[in-house]
ROGU-813791 format. One record per atom (N, C-alpha, C, CB): residue number from 1; residue in one letter; atom name; x, y, z. Coordinates in Angstrom, 3 decimals, m for minus. Glycine has a CB too. Example, Ala and Ser with C-alpha at 12.3 -4.5 7.8 and 13.67 -1.06 7.14 Angstrom:
<tormis>
TORMI    k  r   a         X         Y         Z
TORMI    1  A   N    13.190    m5.690     7.800
TORMI    1  A  CA    12.300    m4.500     7.800
TORMI    1  A   C    13.200    m3.300     7.800
TORMI    1  A  CB    11.308    m4.473     9.046
TORMI    2  S   N    12.850    m2.250     7.080
TORMI    2  S  CA    13.670    m1.060     7.140
TORMI    2  S   C    12.900     0.030     7.870
TORMI    2  S  CB    14.084    m0.598     5.725
</tormis>
This chain:
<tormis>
TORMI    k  r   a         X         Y         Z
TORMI    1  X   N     0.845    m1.166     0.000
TORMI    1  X  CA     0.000     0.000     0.000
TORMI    1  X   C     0.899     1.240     0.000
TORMI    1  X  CB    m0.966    m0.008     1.221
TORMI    2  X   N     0.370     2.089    m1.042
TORMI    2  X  CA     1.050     3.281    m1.528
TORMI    2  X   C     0.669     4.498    m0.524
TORMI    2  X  CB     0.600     3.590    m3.094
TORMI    3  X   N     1.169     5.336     0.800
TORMI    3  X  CA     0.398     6.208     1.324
TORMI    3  X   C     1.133     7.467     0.746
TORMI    3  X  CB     0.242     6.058     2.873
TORMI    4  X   N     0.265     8.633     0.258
TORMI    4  X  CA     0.948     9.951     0.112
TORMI    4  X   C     0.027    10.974     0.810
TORMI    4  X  CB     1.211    10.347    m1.462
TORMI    5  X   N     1.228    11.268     1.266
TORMI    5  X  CA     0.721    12.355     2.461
TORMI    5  X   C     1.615    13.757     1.981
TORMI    5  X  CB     1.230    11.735     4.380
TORMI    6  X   N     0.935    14.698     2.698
TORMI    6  X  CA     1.539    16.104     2.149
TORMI    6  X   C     1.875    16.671     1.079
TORMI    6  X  CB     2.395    16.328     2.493
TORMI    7  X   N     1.196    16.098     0.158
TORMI    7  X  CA     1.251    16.440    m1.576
TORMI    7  X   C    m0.078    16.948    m1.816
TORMI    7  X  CB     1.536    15.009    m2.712
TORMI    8  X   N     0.143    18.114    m2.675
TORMI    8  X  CA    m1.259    18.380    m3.518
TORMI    8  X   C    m1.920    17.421    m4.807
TORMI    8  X  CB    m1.028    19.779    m4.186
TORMI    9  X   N    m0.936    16.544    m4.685
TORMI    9  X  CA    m1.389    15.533    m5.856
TORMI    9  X   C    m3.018    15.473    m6.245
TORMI    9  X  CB    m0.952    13.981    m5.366
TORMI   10  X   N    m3.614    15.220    m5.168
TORMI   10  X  CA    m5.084    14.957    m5.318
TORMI   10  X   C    m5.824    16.119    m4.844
TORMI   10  X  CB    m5.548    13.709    m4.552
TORMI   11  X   N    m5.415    17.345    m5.117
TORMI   11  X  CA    m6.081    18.723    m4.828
TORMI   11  X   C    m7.269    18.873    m6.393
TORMI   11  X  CB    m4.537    20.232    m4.713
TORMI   12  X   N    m8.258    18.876    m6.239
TORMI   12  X  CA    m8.767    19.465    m7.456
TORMI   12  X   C    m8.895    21.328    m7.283
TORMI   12  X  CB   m10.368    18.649    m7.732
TORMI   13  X   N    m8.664    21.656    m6.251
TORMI   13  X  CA    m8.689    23.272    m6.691
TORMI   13  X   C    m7.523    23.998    m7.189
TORMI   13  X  CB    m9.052    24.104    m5.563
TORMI   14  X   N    m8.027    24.071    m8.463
TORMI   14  X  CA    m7.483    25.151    m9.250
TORMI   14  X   C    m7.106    26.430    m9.524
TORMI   14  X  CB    m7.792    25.158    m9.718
TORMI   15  X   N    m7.621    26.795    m8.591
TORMI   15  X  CA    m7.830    28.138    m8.549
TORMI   15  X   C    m6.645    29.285    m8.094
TORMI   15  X  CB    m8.918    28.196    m7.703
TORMI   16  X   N    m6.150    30.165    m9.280
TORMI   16  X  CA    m5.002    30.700    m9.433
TORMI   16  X   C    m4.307    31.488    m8.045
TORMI   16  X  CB    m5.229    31.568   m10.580
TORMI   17  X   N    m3.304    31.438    m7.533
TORMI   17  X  CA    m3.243    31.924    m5.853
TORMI   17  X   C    m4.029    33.615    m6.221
TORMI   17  X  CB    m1.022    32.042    m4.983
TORMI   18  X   N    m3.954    34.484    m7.501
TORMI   18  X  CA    m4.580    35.580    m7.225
TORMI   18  X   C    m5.348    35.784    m7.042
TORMI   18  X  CB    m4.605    36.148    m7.584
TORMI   19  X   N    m6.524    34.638    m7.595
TORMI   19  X  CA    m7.628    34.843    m7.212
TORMI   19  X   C    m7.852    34.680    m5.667
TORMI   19  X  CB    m8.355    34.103    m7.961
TORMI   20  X   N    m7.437    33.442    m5.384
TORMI   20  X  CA    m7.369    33.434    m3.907
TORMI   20  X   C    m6.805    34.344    m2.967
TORMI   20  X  CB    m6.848    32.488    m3.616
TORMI   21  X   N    m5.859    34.990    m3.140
TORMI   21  X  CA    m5.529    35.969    m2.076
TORMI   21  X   C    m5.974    37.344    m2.111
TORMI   21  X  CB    m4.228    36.051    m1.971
TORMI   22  X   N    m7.395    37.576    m3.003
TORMI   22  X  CA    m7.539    38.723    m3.748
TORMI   22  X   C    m6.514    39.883    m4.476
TORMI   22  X  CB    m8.193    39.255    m2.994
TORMI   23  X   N    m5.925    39.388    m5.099
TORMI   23  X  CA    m5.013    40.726    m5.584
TORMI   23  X   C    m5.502    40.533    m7.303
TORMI   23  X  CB    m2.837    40.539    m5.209
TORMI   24  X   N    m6.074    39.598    m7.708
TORMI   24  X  CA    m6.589    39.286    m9.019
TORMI   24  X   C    m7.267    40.955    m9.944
TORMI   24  X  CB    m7.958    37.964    m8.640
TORMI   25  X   N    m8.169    41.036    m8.926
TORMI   25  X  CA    m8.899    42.481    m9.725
TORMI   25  X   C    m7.814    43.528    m9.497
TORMI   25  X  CB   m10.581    43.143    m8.943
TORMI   26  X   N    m7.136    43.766    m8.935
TORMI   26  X  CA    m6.486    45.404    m8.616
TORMI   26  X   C    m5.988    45.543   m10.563
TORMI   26  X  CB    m4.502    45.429    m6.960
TORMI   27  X   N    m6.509    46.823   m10.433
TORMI   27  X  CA    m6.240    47.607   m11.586
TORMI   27  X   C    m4.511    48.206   m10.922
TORMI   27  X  CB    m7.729    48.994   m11.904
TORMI   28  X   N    m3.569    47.959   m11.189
TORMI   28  X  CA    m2.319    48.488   m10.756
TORMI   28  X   C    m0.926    48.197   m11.722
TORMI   28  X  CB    m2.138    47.890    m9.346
TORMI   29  X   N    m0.393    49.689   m12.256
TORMI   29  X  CA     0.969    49.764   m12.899
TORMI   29  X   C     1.548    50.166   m12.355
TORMI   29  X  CB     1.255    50.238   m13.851
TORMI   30  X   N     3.097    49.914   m12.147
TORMI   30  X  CA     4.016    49.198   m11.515
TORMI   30  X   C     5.284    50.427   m12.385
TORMI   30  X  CB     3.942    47.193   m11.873
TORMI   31  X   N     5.854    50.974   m11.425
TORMI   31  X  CA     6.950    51.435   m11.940
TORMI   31  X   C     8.142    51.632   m10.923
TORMI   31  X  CB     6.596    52.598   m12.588
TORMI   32  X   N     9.434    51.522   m11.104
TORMI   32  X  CA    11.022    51.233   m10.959
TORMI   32  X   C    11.281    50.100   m10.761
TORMI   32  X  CB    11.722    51.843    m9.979
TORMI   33  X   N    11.738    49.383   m10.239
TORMI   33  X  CA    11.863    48.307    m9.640
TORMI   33  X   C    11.824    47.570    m8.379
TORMI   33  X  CB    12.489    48.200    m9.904
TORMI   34  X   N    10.312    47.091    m8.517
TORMI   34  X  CA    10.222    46.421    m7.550
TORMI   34  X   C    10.810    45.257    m7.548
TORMI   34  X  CB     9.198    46.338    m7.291
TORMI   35  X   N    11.383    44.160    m6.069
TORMI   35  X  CA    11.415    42.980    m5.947
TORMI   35  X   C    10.150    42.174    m5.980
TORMI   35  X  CB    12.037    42.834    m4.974
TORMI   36  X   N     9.960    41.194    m6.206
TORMI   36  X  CA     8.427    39.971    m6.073
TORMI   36  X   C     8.347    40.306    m4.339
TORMI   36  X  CB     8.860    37.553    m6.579
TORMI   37  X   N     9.313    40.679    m3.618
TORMI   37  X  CA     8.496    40.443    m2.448
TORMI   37  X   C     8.145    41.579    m1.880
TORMI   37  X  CB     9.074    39.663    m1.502
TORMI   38  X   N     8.668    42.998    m2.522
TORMI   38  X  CA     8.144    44.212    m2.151
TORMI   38  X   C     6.673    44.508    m3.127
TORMI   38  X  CB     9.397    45.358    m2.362
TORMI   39  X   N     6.752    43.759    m4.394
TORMI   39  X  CA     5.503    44.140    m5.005
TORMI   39  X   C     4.671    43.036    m4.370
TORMI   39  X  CB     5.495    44.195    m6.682
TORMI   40  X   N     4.852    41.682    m3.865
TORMI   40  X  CA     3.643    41.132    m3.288
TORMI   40  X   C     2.968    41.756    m1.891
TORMI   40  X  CB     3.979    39.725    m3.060
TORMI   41  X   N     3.656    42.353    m1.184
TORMI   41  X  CA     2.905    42.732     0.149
TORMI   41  X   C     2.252    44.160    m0.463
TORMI   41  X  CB     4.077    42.951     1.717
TORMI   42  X   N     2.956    44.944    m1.404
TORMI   42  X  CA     2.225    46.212    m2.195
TORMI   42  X   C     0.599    45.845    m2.432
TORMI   42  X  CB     3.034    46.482    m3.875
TORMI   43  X   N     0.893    44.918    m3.285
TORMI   43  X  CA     0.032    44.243    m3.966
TORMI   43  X   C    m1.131    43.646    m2.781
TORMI   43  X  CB     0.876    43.126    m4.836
TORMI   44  X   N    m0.902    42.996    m1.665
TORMI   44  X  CA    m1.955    42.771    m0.611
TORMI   44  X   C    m2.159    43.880    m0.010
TORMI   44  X  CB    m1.682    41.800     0.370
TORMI   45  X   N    m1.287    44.654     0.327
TORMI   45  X  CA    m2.050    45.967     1.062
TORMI   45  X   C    m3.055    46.660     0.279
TORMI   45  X  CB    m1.045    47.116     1.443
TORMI   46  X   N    m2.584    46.852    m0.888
TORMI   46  X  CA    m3.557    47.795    m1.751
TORMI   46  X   C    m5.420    46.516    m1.872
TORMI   46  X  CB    m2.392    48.152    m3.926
TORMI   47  X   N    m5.024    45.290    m2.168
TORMI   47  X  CA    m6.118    44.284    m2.146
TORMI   47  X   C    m6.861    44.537    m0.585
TORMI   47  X  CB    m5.419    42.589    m2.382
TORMI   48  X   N    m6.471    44.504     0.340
TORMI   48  X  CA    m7.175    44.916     1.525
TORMI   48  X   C    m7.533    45.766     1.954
TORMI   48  X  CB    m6.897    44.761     2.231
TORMI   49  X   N    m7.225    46.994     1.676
TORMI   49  X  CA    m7.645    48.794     1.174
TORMI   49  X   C    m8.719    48.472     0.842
TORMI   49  X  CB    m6.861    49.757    m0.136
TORMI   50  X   N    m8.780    47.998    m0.943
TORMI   50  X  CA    m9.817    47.907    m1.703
TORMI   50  X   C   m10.859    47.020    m0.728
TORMI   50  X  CB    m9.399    47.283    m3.142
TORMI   51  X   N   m10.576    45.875    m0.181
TORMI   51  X  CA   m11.555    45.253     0.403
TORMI   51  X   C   m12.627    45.772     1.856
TORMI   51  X  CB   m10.829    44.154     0.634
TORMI   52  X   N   m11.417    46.838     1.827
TORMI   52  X  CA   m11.968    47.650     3.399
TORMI   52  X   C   m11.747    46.888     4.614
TORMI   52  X  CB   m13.673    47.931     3.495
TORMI   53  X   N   m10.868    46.042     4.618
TORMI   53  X  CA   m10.441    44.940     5.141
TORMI   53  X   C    m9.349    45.625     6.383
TORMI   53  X  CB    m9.782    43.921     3.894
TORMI   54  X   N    m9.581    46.157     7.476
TORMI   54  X  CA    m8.481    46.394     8.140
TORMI   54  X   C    m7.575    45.422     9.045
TORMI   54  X  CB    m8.846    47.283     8.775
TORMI   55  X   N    m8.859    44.263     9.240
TORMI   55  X  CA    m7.872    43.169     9.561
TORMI   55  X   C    m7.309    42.477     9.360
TORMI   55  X  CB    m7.873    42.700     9.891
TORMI   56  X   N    m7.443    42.343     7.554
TORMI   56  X  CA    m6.440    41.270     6.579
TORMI   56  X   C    m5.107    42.532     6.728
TORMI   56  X  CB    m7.214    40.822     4.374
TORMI   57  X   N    m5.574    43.969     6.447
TORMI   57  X  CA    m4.393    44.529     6.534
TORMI   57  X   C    m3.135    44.688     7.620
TORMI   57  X  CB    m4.749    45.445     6.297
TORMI   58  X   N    m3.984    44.394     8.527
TORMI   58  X  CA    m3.268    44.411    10.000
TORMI   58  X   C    m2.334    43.261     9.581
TORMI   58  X  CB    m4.349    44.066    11.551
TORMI   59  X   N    m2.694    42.337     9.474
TORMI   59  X  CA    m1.741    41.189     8.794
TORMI   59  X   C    m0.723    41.261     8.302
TORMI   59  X  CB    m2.109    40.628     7.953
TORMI   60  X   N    m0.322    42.328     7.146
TORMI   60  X  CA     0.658    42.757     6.580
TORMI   60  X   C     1.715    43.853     7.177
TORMI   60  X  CB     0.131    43.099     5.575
TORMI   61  X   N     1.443    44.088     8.658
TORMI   61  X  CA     1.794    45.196     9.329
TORMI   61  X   C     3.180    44.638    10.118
TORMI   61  X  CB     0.516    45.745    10.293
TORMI   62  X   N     3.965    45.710    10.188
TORMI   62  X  CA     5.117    45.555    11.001
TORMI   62  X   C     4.500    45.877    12.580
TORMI   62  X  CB     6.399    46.645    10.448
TORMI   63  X   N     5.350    44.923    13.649
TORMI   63  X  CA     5.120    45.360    15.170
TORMI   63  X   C     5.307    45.772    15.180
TORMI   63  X  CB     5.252    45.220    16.132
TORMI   64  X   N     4.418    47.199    15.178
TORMI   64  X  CA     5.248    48.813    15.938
TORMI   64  X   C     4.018    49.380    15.818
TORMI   64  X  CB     6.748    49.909    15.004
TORMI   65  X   N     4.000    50.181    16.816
TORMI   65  X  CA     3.004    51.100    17.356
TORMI   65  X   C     1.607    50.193    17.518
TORMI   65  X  CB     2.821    52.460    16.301
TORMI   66  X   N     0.554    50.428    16.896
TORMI   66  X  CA    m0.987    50.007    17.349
TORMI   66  X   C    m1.468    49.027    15.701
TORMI   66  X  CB    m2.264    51.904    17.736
TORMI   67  X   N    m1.140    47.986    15.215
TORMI   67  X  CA    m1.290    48.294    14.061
TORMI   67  X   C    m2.021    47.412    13.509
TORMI   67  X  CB    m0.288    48.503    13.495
TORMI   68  X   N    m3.349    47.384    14.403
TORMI   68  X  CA    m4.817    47.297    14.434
TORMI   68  X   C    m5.511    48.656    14.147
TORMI   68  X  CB    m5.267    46.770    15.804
TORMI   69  X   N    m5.507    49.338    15.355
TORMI   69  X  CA    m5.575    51.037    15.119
TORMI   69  X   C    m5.318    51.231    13.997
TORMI   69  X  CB    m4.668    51.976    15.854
TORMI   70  X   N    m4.117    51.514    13.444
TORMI   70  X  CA    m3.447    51.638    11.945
TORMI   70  X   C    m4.286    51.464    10.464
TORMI   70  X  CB    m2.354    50.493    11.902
TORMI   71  X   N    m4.408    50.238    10.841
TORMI   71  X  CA    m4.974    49.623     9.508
TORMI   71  X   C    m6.726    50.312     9.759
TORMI   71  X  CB    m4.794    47.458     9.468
TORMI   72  X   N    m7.069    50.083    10.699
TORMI   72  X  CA    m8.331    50.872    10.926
TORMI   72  X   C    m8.253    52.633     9.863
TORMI   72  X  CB    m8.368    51.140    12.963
TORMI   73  X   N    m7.563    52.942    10.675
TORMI   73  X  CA    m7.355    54.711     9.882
TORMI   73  X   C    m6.975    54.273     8.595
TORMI   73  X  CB    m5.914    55.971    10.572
TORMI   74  X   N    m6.284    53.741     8.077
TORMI   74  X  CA    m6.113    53.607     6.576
TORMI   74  X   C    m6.874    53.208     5.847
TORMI   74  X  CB    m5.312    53.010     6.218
TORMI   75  X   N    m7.895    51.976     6.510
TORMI   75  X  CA    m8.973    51.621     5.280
TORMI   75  X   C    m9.888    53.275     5.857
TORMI   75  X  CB   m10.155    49.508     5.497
TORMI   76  X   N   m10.519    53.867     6.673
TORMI   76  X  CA   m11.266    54.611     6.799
TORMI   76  X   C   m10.832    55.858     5.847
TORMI   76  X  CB   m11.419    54.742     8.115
TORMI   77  X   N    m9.344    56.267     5.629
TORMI   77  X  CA    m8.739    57.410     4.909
TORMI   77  X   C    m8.583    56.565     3.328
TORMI   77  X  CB    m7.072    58.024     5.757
TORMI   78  X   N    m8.759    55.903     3.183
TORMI   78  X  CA    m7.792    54.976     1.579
TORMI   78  X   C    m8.983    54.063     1.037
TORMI   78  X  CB    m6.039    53.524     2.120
TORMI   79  X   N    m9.968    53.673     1.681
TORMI   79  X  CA   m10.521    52.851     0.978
TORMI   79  X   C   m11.447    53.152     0.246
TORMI   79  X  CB   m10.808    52.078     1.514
TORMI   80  X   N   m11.870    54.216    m0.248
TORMI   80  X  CA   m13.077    54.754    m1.650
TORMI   80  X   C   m11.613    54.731    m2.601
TORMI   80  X  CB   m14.237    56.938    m1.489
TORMI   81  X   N   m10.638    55.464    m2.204
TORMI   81  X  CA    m9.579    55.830    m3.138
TORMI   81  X   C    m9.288    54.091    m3.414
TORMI   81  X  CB    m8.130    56.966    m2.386
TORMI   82  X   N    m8.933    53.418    m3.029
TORMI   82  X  CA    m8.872    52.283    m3.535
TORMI   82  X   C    m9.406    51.646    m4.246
TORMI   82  X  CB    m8.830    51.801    m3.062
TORMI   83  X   N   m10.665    52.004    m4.713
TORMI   83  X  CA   m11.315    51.167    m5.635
TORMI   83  X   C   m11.468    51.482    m7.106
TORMI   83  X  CB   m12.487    50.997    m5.170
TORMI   84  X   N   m10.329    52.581    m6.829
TORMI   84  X  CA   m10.217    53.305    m8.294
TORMI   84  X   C    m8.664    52.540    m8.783
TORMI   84  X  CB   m10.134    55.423    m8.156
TORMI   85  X   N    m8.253    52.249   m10.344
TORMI   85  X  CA    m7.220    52.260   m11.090
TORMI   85  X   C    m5.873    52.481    m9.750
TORMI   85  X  CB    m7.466    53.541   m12.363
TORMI   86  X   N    m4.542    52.151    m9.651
TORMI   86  X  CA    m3.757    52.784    m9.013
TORMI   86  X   C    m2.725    52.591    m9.861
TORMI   86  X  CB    m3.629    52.475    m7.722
TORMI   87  X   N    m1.218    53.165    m9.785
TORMI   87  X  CA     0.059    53.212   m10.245
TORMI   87  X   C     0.626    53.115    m8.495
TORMI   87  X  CB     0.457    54.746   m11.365
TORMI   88  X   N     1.711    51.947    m8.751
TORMI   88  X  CA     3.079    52.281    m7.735
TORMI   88  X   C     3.749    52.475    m8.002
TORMI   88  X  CB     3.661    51.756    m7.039
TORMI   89  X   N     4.454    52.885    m7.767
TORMI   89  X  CA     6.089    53.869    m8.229
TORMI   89  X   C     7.141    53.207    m6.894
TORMI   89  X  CB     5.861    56.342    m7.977
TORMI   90  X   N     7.927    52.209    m7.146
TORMI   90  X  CA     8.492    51.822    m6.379
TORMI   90  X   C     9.776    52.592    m5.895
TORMI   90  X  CB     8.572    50.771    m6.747
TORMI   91  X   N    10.374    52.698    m4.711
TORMI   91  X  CA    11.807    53.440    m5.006
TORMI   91  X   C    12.771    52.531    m4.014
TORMI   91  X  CB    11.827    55.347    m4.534
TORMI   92  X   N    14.029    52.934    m4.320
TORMI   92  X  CA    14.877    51.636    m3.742
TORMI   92  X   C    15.261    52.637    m2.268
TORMI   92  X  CB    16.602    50.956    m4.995
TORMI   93  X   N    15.825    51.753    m1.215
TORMI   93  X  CA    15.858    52.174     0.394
TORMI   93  X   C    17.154    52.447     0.646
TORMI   93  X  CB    15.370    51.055     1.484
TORMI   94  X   N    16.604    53.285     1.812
TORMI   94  X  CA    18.335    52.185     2.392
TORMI   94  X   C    18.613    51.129     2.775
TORMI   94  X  CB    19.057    52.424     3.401
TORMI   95  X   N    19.550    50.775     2.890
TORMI   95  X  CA    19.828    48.929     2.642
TORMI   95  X   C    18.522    48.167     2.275
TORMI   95  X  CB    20.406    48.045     4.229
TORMI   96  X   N    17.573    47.742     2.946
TORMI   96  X  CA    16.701    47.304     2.624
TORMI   96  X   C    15.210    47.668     2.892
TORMI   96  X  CB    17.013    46.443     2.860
TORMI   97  X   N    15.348    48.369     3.044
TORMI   97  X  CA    13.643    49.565     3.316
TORMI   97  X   C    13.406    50.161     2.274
TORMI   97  X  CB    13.625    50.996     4.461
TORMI   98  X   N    12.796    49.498     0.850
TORMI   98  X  CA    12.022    50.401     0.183
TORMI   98  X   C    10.968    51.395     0.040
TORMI   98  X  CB    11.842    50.032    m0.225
TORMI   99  X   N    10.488    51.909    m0.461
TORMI   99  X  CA     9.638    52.616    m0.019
TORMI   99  X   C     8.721    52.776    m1.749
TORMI   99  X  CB    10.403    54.023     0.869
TORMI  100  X   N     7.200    52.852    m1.512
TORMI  100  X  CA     6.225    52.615    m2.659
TORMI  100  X   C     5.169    54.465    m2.495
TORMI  100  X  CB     5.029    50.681    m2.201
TORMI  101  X   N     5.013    54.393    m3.363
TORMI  101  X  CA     3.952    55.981    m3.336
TORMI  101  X   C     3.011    55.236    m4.612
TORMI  101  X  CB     5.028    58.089    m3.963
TORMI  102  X   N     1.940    55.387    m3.937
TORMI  102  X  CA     0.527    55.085    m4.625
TORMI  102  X   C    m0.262    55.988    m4.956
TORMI  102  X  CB    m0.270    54.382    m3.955
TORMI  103  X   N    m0.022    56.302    m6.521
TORMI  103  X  CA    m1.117    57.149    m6.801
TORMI  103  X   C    m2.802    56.348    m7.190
TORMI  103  X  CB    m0.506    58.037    m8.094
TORMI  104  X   N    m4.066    57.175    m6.660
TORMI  104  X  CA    m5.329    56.051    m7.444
TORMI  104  X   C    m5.925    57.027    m8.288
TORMI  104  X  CB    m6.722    55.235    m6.324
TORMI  105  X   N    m5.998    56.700    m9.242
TORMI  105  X  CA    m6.633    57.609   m10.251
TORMI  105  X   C    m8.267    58.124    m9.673
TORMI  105  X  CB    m6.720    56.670   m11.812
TORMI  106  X   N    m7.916    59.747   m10.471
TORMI  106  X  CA    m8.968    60.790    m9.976
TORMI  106  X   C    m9.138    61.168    m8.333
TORMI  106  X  CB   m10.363    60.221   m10.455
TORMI  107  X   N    m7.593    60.866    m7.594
TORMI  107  X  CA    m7.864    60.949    m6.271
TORMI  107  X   C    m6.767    61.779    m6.193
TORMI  107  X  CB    m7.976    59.689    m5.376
TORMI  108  X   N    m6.848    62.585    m5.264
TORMI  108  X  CA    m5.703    64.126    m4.739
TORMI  108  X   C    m4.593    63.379    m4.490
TORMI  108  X  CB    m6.105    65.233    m3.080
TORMI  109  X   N    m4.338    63.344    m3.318
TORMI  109  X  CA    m3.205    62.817    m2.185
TORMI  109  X   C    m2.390    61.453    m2.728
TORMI  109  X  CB    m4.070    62.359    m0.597
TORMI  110  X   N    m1.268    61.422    m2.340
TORMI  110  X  CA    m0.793    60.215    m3.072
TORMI  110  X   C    m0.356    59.175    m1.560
TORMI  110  X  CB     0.747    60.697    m4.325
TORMI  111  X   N    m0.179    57.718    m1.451
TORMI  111  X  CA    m0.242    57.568    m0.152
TORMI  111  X   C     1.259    56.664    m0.228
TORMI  111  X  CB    m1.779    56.838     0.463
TORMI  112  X   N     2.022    57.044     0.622
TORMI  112  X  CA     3.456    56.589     0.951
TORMI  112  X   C     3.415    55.389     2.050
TORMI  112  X  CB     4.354    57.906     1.557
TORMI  113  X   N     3.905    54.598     1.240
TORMI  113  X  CA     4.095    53.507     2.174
TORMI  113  X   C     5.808    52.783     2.057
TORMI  113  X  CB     2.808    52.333     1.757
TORMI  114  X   N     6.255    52.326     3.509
TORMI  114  X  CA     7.750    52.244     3.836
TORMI  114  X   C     7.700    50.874     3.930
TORMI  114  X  CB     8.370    53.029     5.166
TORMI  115  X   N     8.539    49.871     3.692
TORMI  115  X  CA     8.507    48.477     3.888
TORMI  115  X   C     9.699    47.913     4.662
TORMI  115  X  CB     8.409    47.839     2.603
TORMI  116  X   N     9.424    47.264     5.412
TORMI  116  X  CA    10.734    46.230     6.435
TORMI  116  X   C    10.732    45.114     6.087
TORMI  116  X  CB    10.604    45.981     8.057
TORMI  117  X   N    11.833    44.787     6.156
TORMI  117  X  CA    12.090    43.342     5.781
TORMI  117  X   C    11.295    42.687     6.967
TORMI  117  X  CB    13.808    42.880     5.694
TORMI  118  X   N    10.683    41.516     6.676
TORMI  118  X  CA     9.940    40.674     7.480
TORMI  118  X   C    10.833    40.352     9.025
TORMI  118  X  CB     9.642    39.282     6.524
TORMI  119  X   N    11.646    39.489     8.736
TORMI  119  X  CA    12.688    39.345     9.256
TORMI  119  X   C    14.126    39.919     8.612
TORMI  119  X  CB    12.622    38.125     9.431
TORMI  120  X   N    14.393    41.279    10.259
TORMI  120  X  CA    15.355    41.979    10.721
TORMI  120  X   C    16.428    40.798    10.524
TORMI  120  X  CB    15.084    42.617    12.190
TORMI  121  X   N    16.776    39.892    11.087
TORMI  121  X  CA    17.709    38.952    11.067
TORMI  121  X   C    18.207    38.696     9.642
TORMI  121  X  CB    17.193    37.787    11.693
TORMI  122  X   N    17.288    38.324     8.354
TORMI  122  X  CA    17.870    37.855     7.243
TORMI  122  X   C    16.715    39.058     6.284
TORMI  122  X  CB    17.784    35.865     7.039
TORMI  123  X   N    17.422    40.112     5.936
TORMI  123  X  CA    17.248    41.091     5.792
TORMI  123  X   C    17.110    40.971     3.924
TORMI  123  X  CB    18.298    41.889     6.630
TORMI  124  X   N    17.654    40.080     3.450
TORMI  124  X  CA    17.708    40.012     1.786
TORMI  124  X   C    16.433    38.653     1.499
TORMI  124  X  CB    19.734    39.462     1.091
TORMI  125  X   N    16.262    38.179     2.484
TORMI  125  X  CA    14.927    37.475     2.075
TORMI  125  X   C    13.962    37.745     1.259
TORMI  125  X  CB    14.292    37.334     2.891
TORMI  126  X   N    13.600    39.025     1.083
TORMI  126  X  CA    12.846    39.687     0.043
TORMI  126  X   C    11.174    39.354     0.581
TORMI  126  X  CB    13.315    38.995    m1.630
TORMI  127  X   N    11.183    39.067     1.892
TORMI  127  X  CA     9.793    39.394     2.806
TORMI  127  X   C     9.859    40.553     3.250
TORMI  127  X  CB     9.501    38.560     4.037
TORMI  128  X   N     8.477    40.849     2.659
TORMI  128  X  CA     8.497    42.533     3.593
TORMI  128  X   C     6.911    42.685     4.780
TORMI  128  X  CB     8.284    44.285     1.924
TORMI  129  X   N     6.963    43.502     5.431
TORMI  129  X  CA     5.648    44.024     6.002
TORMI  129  X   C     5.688    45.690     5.912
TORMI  129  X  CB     5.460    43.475     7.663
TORMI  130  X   N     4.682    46.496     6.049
TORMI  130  X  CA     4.570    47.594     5.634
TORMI  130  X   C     4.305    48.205     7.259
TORMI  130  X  CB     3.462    47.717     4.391
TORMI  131  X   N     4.989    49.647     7.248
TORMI  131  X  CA     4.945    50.343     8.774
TORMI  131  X   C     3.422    51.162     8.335
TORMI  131  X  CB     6.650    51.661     9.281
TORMI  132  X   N     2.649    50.757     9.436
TORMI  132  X  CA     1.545    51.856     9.140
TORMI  132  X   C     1.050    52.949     9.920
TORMI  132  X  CB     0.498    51.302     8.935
TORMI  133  X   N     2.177    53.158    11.124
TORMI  133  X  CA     1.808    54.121    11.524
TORMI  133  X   C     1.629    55.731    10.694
TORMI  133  X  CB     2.535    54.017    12.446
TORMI  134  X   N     1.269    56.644    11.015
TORMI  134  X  CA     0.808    57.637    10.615
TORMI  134  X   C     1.704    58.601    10.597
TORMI  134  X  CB    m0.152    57.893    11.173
TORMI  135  X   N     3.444    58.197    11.041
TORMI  135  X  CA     4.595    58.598    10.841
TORMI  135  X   C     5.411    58.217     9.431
TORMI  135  X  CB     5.182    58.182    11.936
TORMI  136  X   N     4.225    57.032     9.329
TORMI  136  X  CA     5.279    56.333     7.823
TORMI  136  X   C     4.348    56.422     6.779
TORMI  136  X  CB     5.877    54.431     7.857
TORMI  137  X   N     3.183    56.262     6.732
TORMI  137  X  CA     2.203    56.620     6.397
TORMI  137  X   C     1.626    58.280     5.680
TORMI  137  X  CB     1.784    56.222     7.422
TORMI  138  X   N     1.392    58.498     4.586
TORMI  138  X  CA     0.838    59.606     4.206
TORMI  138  X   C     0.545    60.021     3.096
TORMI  138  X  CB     1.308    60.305     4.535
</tormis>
C-alpha cells in the first residue's frame, strides 16, 4: 500500500493563488523596480484597502506602534480611493527599506508607504511588512 501524504497531488482546486488571495482584480501599474516580495505585500495591502479589510491589513503590518488602530485609519482614509485604477512607483531604500507611493486615479493625495524586511535577522529574504503608523504613512 502506496500512502501519500503532504502532496497536492489529489487537490482538485485550481484556482489561481490571485484569485485566492484577492489581488486578481487590482487595476495596478508598476513602476522602478520592484522585488516579487516588495511588489507582493504592495500588492496585498492595496487588495485589503480595496476590500476595506483592516484586519487582513493588519496582517501585513510591522510590530510597531498600534497596528490594528493603523490599519483601521487607513482603510477609513484609503478605501473609496482604492477602488479606483492605481500606479506604484516603487523606489529603492536604504539597505533594505524600500519605499512605494501610490497614486489612485482621480484621487488628490498620493499615499506613501515604507517596507521592512519581514525578518530583521535575514534582511535580503525579500519578505516585507509595511509600517503603518501615521509617521510612515501619508
Amino acid at each position: 500500500m502506496l500512502l501519500v501524504g503532504g502532496c497536492d497531488f489529489f487537490s482538485t482546486d485550481k484556482t489561481p493563488e490571485r484569485q485566492k488571495n484577492g489581488t486578481d482584480p487590482l487595476e495596478l501599474t508598476v513602476s522602478g523596480r520592484p522585488t516579487p516580495g516588495s511588489l507582493a505585500v504592495t500588492e496585498h495591502v492595496l487588495a485589503r484597502l480595496r476590500a476595506r479589510d483592516a484586519e487582513g491589513l493588519a496582517d501585513f503590518a510591522a510590530e510597531e506602534g498600534d497596528p490594528r488602530a493603523d490599519a483601521r485609519r487607513l482603510v477609513e482614509q484609503w478605501g473609496a480611493a482604492a477602488q479606483r485604477p492605481a500606479t506604484a512607483e516603487f523606489h529603492p531604500g536604504e539597505k533594505y527599506d524600500p519605499s512605494v507611493t501610490v497614486k489612485f486615479a482621480g484621487a488628490g493625495p498620493e499615499l506613501s508607504l515604507l517596507l521592512v524586511p519581514e525578518d530583521e535577522d535575514d534582511p535580503g529574504a525579500d519578505v516585507y511588512v509595511v509600517l503603518l503608523g501615521e509617521e510612515f504613512t501619508r
